[in-house]
N, C-alpha and C positions, 0 to 999 in steps of 0.2 A: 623532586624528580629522581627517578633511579641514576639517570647516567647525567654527567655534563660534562663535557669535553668541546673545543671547537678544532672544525680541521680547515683545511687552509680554501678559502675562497673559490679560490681554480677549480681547487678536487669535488668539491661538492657539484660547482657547476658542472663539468665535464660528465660526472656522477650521473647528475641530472639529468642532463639531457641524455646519454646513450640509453640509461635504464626506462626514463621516458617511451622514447621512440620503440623499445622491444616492447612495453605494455602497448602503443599504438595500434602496434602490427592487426592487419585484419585479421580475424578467423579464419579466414581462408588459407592464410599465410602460413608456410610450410615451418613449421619449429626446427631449431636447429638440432640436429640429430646429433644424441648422445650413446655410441656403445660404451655398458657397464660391466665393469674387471673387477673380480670379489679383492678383498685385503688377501695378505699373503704374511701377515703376520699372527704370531701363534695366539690361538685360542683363547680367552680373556682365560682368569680361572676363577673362581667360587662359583656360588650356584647363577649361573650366567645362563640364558638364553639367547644365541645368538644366531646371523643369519647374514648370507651373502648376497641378498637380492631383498628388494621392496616386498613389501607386501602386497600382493592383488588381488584378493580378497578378505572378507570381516576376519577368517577364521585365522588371517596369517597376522595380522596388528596382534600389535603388544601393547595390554592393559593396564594402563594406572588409574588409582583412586584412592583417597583419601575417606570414605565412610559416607557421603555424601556425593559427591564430583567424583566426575572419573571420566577416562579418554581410553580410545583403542588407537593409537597411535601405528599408523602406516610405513614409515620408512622413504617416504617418496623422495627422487632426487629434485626435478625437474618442477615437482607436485607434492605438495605435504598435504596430509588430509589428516586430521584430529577431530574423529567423531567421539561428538560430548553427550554424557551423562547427566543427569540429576536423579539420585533414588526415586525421589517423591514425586516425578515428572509420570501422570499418568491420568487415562481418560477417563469419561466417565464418572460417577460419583456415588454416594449414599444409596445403596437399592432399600429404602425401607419401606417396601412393600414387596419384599421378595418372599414372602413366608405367607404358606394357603395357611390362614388363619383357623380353618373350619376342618383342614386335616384327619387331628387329633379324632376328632368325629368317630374317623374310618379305622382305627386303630384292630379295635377289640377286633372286627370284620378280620383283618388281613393277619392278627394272629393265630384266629379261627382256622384261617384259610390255610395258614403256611402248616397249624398243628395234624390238618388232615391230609397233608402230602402234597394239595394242589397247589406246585410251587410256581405250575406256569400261569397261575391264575393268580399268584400273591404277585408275582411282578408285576402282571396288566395291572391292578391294581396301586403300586407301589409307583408305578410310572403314574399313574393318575394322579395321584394323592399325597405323597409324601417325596413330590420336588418343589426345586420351587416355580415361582408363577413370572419372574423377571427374568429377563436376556442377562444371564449373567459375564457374557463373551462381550458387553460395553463396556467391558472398564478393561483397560489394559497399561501397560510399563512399556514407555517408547522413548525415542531417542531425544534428546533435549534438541540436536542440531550436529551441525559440522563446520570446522573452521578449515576450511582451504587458501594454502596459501600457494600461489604461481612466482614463481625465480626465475630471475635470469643469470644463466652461467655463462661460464663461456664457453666457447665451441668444443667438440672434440670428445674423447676418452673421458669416460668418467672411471676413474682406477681407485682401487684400494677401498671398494666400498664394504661396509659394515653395520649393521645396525643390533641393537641387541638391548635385554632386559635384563639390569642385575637385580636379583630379588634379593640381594641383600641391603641394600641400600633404597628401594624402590624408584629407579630411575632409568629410562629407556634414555638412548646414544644412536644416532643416525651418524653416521661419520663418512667420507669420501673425499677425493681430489676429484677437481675439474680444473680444467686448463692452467695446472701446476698453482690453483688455489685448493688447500685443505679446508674442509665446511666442517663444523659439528653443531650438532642439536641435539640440546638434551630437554627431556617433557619428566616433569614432577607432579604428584597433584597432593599438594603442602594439609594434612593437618590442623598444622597450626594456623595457619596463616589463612585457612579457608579458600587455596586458590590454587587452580591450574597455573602451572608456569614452564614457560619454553626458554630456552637460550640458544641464539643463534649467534656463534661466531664462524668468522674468517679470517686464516691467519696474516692475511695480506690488508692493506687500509681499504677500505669503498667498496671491499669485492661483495655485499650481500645487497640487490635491489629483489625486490619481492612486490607483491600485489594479495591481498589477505582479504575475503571474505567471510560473514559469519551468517548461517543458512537454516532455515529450518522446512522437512518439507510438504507441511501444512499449520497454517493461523500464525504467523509468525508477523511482523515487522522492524524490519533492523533499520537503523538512520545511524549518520555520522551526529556525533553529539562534540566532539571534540577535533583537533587536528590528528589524533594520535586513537580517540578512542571510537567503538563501535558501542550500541546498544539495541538488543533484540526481545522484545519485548510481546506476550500473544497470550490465546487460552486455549487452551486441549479441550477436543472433543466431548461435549457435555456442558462447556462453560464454566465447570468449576472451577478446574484449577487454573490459576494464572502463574504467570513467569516470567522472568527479566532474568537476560546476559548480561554482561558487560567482557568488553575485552580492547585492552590497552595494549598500545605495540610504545613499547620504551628502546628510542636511540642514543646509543651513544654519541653518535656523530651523522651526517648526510639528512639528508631532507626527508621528512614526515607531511605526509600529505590526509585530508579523508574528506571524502566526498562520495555520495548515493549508494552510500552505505559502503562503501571499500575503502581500505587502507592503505597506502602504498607510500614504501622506502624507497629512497634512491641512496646507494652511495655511503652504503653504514661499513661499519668492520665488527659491530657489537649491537641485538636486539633482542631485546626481551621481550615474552609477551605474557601478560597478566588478567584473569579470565577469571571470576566469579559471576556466582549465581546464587538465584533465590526463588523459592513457589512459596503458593499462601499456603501450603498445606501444614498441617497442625497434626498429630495422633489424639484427636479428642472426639469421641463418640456426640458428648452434650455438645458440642460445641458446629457441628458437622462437617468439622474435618479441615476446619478453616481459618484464615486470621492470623498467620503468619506476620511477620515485619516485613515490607519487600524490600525496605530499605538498607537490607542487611549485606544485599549484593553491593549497595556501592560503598557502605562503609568497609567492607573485608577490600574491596578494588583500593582504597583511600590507604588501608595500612600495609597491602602486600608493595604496588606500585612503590611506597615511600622509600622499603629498603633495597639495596643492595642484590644482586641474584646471588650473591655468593652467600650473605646471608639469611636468605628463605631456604637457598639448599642444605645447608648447615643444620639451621633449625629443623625442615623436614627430618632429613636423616638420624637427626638424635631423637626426636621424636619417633622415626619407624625402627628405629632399632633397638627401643629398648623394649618393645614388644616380639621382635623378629628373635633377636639374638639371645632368649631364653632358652631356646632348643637347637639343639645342634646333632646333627645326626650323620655317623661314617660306614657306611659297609664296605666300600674297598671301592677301587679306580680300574682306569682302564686305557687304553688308546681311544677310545672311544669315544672320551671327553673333546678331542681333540677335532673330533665331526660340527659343520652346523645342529642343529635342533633339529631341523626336520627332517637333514639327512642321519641324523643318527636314530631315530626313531624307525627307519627304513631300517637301516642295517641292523638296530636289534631285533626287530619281525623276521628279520631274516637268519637271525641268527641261534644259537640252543639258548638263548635267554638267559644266560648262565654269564656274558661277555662283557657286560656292563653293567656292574650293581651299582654305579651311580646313578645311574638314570632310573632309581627308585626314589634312592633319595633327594632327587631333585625334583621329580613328582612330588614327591611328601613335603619338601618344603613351598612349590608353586603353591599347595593346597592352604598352605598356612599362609604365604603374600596374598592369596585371592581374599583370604578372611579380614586379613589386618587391611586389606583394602578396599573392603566394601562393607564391612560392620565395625564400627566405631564404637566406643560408649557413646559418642553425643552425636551418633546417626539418629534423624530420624524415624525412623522403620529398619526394620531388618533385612538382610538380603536375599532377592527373593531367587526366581528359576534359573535367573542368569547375572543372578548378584549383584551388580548395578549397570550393566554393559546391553544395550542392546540398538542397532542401527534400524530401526523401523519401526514404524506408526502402530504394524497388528505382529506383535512378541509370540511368537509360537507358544501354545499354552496362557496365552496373556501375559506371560511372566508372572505370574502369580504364585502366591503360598499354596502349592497342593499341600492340603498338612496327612495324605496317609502316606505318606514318606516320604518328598522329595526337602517340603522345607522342613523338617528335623532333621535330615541325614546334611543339610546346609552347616548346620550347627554342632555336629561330633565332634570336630576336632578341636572343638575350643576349649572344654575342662582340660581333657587330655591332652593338648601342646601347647601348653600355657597361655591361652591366648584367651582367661575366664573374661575378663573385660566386655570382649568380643561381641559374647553371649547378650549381653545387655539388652540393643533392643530387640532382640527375640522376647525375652521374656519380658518386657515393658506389651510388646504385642499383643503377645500369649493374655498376659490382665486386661487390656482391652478389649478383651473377645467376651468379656462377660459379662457386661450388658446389651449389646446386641443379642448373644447367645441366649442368655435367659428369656428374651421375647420368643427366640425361634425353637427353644424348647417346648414353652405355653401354645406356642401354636400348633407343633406334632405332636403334641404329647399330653397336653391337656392345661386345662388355664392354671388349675391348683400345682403344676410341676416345678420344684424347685431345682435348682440350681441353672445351670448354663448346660449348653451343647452346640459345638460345632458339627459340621458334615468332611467332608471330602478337599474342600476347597474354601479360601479365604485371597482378602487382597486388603491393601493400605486404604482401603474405606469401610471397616470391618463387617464384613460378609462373613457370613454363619448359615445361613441357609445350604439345605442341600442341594445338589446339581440337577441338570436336566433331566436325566435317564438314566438307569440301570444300563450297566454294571459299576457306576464309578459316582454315581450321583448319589445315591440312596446308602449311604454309611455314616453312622454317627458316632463312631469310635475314637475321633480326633481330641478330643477334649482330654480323655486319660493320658494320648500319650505326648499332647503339649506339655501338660502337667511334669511329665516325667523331666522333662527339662528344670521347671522349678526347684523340683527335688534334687534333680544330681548339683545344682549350681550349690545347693548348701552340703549335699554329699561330698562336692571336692573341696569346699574351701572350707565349710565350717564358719561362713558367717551368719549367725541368726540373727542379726536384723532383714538380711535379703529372707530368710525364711519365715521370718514374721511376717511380713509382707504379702510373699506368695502364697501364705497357707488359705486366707479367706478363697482365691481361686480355686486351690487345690479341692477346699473341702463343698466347697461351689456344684464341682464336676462331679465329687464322690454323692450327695446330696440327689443331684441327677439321677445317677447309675441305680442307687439305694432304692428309689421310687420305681425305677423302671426294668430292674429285673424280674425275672418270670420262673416259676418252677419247670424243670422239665417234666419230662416221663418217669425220671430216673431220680424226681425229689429234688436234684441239683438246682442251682441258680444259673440259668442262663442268658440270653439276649435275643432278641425279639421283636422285629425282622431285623433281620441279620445279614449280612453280606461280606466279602473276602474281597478288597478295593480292587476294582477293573475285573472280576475274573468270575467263571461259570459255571458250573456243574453238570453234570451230565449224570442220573440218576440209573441203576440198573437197568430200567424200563424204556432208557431212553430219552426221559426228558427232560428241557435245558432251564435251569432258571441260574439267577444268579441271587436269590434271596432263599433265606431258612431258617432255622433257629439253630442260635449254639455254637456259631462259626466261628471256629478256635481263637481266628488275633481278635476280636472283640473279647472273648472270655480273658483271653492271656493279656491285654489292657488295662481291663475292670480290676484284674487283679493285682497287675502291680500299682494301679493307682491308688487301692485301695492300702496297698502294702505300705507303699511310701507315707500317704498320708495318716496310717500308726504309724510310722519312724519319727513324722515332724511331729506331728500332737503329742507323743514323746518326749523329746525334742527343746519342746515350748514351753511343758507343763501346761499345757492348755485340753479340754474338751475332753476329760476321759471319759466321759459316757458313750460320747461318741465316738469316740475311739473303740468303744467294745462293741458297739454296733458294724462297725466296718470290720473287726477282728471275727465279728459270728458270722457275716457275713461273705467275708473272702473265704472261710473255711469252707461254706457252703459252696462255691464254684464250682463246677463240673471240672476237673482236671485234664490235663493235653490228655488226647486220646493217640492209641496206636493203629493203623489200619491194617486191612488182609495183606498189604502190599509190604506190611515192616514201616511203612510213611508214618508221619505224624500226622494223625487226619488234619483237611481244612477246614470241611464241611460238619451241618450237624449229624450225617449222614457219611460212611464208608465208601466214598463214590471219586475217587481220585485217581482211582486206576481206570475209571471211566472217561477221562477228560480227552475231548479232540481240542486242546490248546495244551497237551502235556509242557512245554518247552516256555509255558508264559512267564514273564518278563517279572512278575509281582512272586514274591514268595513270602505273602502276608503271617501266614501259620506259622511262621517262624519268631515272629515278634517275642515270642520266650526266651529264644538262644541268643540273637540280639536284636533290638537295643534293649531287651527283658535279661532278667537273671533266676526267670523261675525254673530254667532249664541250664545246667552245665554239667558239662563232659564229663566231669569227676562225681560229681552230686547224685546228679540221675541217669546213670548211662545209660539205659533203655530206652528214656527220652532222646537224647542227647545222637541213640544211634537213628532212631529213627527222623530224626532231622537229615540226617546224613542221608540217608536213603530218599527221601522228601528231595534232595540237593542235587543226588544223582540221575533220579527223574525228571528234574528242573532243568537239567541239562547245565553248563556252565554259558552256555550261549548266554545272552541278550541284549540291556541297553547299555549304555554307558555307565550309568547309574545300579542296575540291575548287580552289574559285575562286581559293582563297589562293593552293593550288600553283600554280595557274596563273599569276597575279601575277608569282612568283618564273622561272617558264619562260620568259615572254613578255620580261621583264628579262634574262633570260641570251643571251635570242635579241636583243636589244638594239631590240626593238621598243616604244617609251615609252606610243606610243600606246594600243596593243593591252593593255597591262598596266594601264592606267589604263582605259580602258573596261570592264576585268573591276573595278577597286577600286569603279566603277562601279555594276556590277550587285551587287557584293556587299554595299553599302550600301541596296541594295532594302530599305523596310521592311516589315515581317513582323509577323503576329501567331500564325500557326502552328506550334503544342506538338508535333504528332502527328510521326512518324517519318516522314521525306519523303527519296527519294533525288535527288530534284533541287530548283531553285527555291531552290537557300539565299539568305540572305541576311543582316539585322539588325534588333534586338531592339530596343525603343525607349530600352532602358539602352543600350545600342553591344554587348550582350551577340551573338556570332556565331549565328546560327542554321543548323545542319545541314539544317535543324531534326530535334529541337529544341536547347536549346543545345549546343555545346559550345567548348570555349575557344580549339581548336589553329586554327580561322579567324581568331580576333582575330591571334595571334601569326603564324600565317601570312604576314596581310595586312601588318602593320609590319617582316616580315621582306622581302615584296616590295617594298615602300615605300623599303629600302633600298635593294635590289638596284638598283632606281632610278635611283638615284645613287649610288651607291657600290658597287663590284664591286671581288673580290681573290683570285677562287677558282684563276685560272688563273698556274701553276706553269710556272718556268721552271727547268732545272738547269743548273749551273756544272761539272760535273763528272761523267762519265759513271759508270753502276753499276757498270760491271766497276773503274773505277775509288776509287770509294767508299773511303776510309780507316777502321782499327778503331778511331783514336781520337775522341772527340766531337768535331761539327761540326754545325751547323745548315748542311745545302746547300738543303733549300726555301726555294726565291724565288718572289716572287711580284709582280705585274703589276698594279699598283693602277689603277685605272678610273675615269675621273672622269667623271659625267653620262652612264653607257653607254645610258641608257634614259630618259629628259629629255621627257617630255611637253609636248603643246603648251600643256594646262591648265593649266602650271604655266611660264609665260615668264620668271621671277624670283624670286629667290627666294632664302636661304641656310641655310645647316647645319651645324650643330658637334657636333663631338666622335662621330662613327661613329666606327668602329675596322675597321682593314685587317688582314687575317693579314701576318707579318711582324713583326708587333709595332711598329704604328703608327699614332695617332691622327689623322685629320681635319679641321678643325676652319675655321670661316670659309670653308666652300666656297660661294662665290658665284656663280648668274649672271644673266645680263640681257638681255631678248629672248631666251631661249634659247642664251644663251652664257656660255661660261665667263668669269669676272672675273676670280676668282685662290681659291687653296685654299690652308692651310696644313698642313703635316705634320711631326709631331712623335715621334720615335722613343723609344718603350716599352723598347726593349734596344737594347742596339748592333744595327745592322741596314742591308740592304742590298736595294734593290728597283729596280721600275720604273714610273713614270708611265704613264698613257698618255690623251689626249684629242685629238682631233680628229684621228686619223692621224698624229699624231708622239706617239714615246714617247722619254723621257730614263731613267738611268739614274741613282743616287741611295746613296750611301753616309753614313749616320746612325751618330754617338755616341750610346748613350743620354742621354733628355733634351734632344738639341738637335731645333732646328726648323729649314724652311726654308719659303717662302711662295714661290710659283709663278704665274704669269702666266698666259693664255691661249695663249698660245706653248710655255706650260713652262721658260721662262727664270726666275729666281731674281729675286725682287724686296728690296728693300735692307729 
């Protein structure tokens, strides 16, 4: 057992009985009335989230998880509520029968259609024929349950309250007096140990009796299994998945009770409570998704219970911090620190934005705790809409992988803030899409079609099919830029067994594109039917479709997937034949075009200046400037300007999400200002649940609002945060493609960027430990008055690159493991 101690006879009875008698009380029975008095001492300090009042709704709890488990912890005095996670907790199952098998059929018909302008007649079509035939809104990511626990305090003032999230350590603190007893509670959710863990002290003996519930609020059944423990056990809708809680309440002293299904303390000064879980779910296609251990919840219950809380805490924390405290980042301070969270959130909207440049950095780090807390290496599944957090049965959006930019833009900041790990099962995902996806290719696209193809949307039962309707349904562009993921994971680290691996998917998705491009008018290679995700056109004539041929982020996909996969077949020394098939082939691409307006067109057609949705939320065509590199600032500035113009028409409004992209644009465009002014608006706080296509902003937890939540903003925004200051997308080659060798070679080089996008709000400041593709660390990047000091770079592989700051760029050959430290000049400092 965790605790053993005895107290003295008397105390425990007395214990008993008073705490007894308050759980008695009827319902009707008036509670004793507690006014709450914030703490009056000074503000915790590191990157702290903190707060002088409970939480009263989802959006004010404070989130832990461990990659798997996870809580949104409330703050309650009188009332604690710890609503629980499980990633893999969701409804619904296998659709395999979601693909119109006979589709393909109608192909040739609706290229016909689209090649002679009647685009409102490719869509009717395209809604007929090329979605899919199953409800794909039955499967969803819902709430595993809730653990409520009811206290009895004693009467009076409740003074000195406090609650709060240090994200360096990953541990939320409820703390308060009542009736001149001090309470703390602290909520962990351990790594290692596989388990939620709470500790409740009181600095006086017998002062904590409680009453502890564990809920689910549909197919659940919880029973007392133990004096001390609960167990809840059910299936989510569909029947497939199955699930088992356990949750243990460990006293140190006073009486342990449980019976119809409650728990209840009388009389303790010390309790822990220890909470795993387990579902059958499996990431396995052949297998259909199932078969799991479920026995695994009570043996992690068997090894956490056994130790100590002090140390599971221990071990947690040196476990989250050797991923946390790789990056470390200072722009400068303020009074401001000195505010709660939500109230300082208020007073920077109110203020020139200029008043607190922590409250960037402290963004940028929530973005990296949300990561290291809901995608593990040994997650498994990746984090989806709302990362592993969500309190209801129907998850806005299902909580699902959108894969035309919500779940990749989840994943940005993982190469770039050290957190490659992270990345894992995204890309474990990504390879399981590609036997399902290859069925849903053969069925739109013809039975002889090789490789794989996803649509728009995907979820942990791996869905491939396209969506129900145009405009968001009918896009198959997903697949290139999953891929892109694979690629950067060996672009930053340089490990080629992970690109061993990935390349059959890679060359999977290329394989696809290969068979299924089309010549234009214009001789080029382009795509066919074609769409721009969520968004419409409006043609000089008037009319609206959202399908055509040629629609720039599909071209600007095909192309860098095709790019990337000659860098690996490079790379590997593998496949150069086909390697020169994909190099004769990207060449043939139709290139970004420019429109009447100076925009970079979206459409196959100049019709942007036409749009009654000017201000939409999506800025697909952009996909070259980022997360592409076939467009940058210095490279192609014609390109590069008309993005800019594209950006100004897009307005900076929109979701939460939206802004973030933007962040990362306005950084690529090397404008620091303009990207800081959106990190800006996108800290607006917010109290609005409802589904909103514009006005995003944040949640008084730093939680992103679309609204309403979802996660891929927070990650977003700390991906532009980097971009910031650190850029490395732009590729230079040593050695021409006709020239390419069959033996392995790493020829991507890359252009590392120091301060490309340097606000004025931020004149000082330093940062360690980003990561450069090339396989190269950061670290000690300094500057002052908005200048460079000096940067250090430390090579992950052997490796070979280029600086570049202030108009002079050096050039740079690394052993792995060595360092060199660089000057504002770029000269070599001793």
């Amino acid at each position: 057992m965790l605790f053993k101690s005895h107290t003295k006879l008397v105390c425990a009875l007395v214990a008993f009985v008073t705490a007894t008698s308050a759980f008695a009380q009827s319902p009707s029975s008036p509670a004793p009335v507690h006014t709450l008095l914030p703490s009056k001492a000074p503000a915790p300090g590191g990157n702290t989230l903190w707060y002088n009042k409970p939480a009263s709704v989802w959006v004010e709890a404070l989130p832990v998880g461990n990659g798997r488990l996870g809580a949104m912890v409330f703050g309650g005095v009188e009332k604690e509520r710890l609503q629980i996670n499980d990633i893999t907790v969701w409804s619904g199952g296998p659709s395999l029968d979601a693909d119109r098998p006979d589709a393909y059929t109608r192909l040739d018909e609706i290229r016909k259609v689209i090649r002679e302008g009647r685009y409102d007649e490719a869509e009717k079509l395209c809604n007929a024929v090329m979605t899919c035939r199953a409800n794909y809104d039955v499967s969803k990511f819902q709430t595993l349950g809730d653990v409520t626990q009811t206290f009895v305090l004693p009467e009076g003032e409740i003074t000195d309250y406090r609650r709060s999230l240090d994200i360096e350590r990953a541990i939320t603190t409820t703390e308060f007096t009542a009736g001149g007893t001090r309470f703390r509670r602290e909520v962990l959710c351990s790594a290692p140990d596989q388990a939620l863990v709470q500790r409740i002290t009181a600095d006086k003996p017998g002062a904590i009796s409680l009453e502890m519930d564990l809920t689910r609020p549909e197919g659940a059944q919880t029973e007392s299994i133990a004096e001390n423990e609960l167990v809840m056990n059910g299936k989510t809708k569909g029947d497939k998945l199955a699930y088992t809680v356990r949750a243990r309440l460990l006293s140190r002293d006073g009486v342990v009770r449980s019976a119809n299904g409650k728990i209840t303390v009388q009389g303790s000064t010390e309790v822990t409570l220890c909470l795993t879980a387990q579902t059958s779910y499996v990431m396995d296609y052949a297998r259909g998704y199932e078969g799991a251990d479920m026995s695994v919840a009570q043996m992690n219950m068997a090894s956490a219970s056994a130790k100590p809380y002090e140390t599971l805490r221990s071990a947690h924390i040196a476990d989250y911090e050797r991923y946390y405290r790789r990056v470390s980042l200072d722009v400068g301070t303020s009074a401001a620190t000195q505010l709660p969270t939500d109230e300082r959130l208020v007073a920077f909207s109110k203020s020139d934005f200029k008043s607190d440049p922590a409250l960037s950095a402290l963004f940028f780090q929530f973005g990296r705790y949300l990561l290291i807390s809901c995608s593990r290496p040994e997650s498994p599944v990746p984090a989806n809409l709302q990362g592993l957090w969500a309190d209801t049965l129907s998850t806005p959006w299902n909580g699902d992988y959108t894969i035309n930019i919500n779940f990749q833009m989840n994943y940005w900041p993982a190469e770039v803030t050290g957190l490659s790990e992270m990345h894992e099962p995204m890309l474990r995902h990504i390879q399981s899409l590609a036997d399902p996806g290859a069925k849903t290719a053969k069925a739109y696209f013809g039975p002889n079609t090789p490789g794989w193809v996803t649509a728009a949307k995907s979820n942990v039962w791996g869905w491939t099919s396209p969506g129900a309707k145009l405009p968001w349904g009918v896009w198959f562009g997903s697949n290139g830029w999953l891929c892109q993921h694979l690629w950067e994971r060996y672009a930053f680290t340089r490990n080629a067994d992970d690109l061993r691996r990935a390349y059959p998917t890679m060359k999977g998705a290329c394989e696809f594109w290969l068979s299924q491009l089309v010549e234009g008018t214009d001789g080029k290679l382009i795509t066919s039917p074609s769409s721009s995700p969520e968004a419409s056109f409006w043609t000089d004539s008037g009319m609206r479709s959202s399908v055509c041929e040629g629609a720039e982020m599909e071209k600007a996909i095909v192309w860098d997937l095709f790019d990337n996969t000659i860098l690996a077949s490079t790379a590997l020394g593998t496949d150069s034949d086909f390697r020169a098939r994909l190099i004769a082939a990207r060449d043939r691409i139709r290139p970004p075009q420019i429109g009447k307006a100076g925009q970079l067109m979206e459409w196959g057609g100049d019709w942007d200046a036409n749009s009654r949705d000017m201000h939409h939320r999506h800025v697909s065509h952009l996909y070259g400037l980022h997360p592409g590199r076939q467009i940058t600032a210095l490279g192609t500035p014609e390109l590069a300007n008309a993005c800019r113009k594209t950006l100004e028409m897009r307005s900076d409004n929109g979701t939460g999400w939206s802004k973030a992209w933007k962040i990362n644009f306005w950084a690529r465009l090397r404008d620091g200002n303009h990207a800081y002014k959106i990190i800006a608006e996108q800290l607006r706080p917010t109290s609005q649940l409802k589904v909103v296509m514009t006005d995003g902003g944040t949640y008084p937890n730093l939680f992103d609002a679309h609204p309403p939540f979802q996660i891929d903003g927070n990650f977003g925004a700390t991906s532009g945060i980097t971009e910031m200051l650190l850029q490395s997308h732009e590729l230079y080659r040593t050695i021409p493609d006709q020239a390419l060798p069959k033996t392995p070679l790493a020829v991507d080089r890359y252009v590392i960027d120091l301060l490309p996008a340097l606000p004025d709000a931020w004149p000082s400041g330093t940062v360690t430990g980003l990561r450069a593709r090339g396989g190269v660390e950061v670290s000690n990047l300094t500057w002052k008055d908005g200048k460079l000091v000096k940067a250090t770079l430390q090579a992950l592989a052997d490796t070979s690159f280029k600086v570049r700051y202030g108009g002079k760029v050096v050039e740079l050959t690394l052993k792995n493991g060595k360092t060199v430290t660089l000057d504002a000049a770029l000269n070599p400092l001793p």
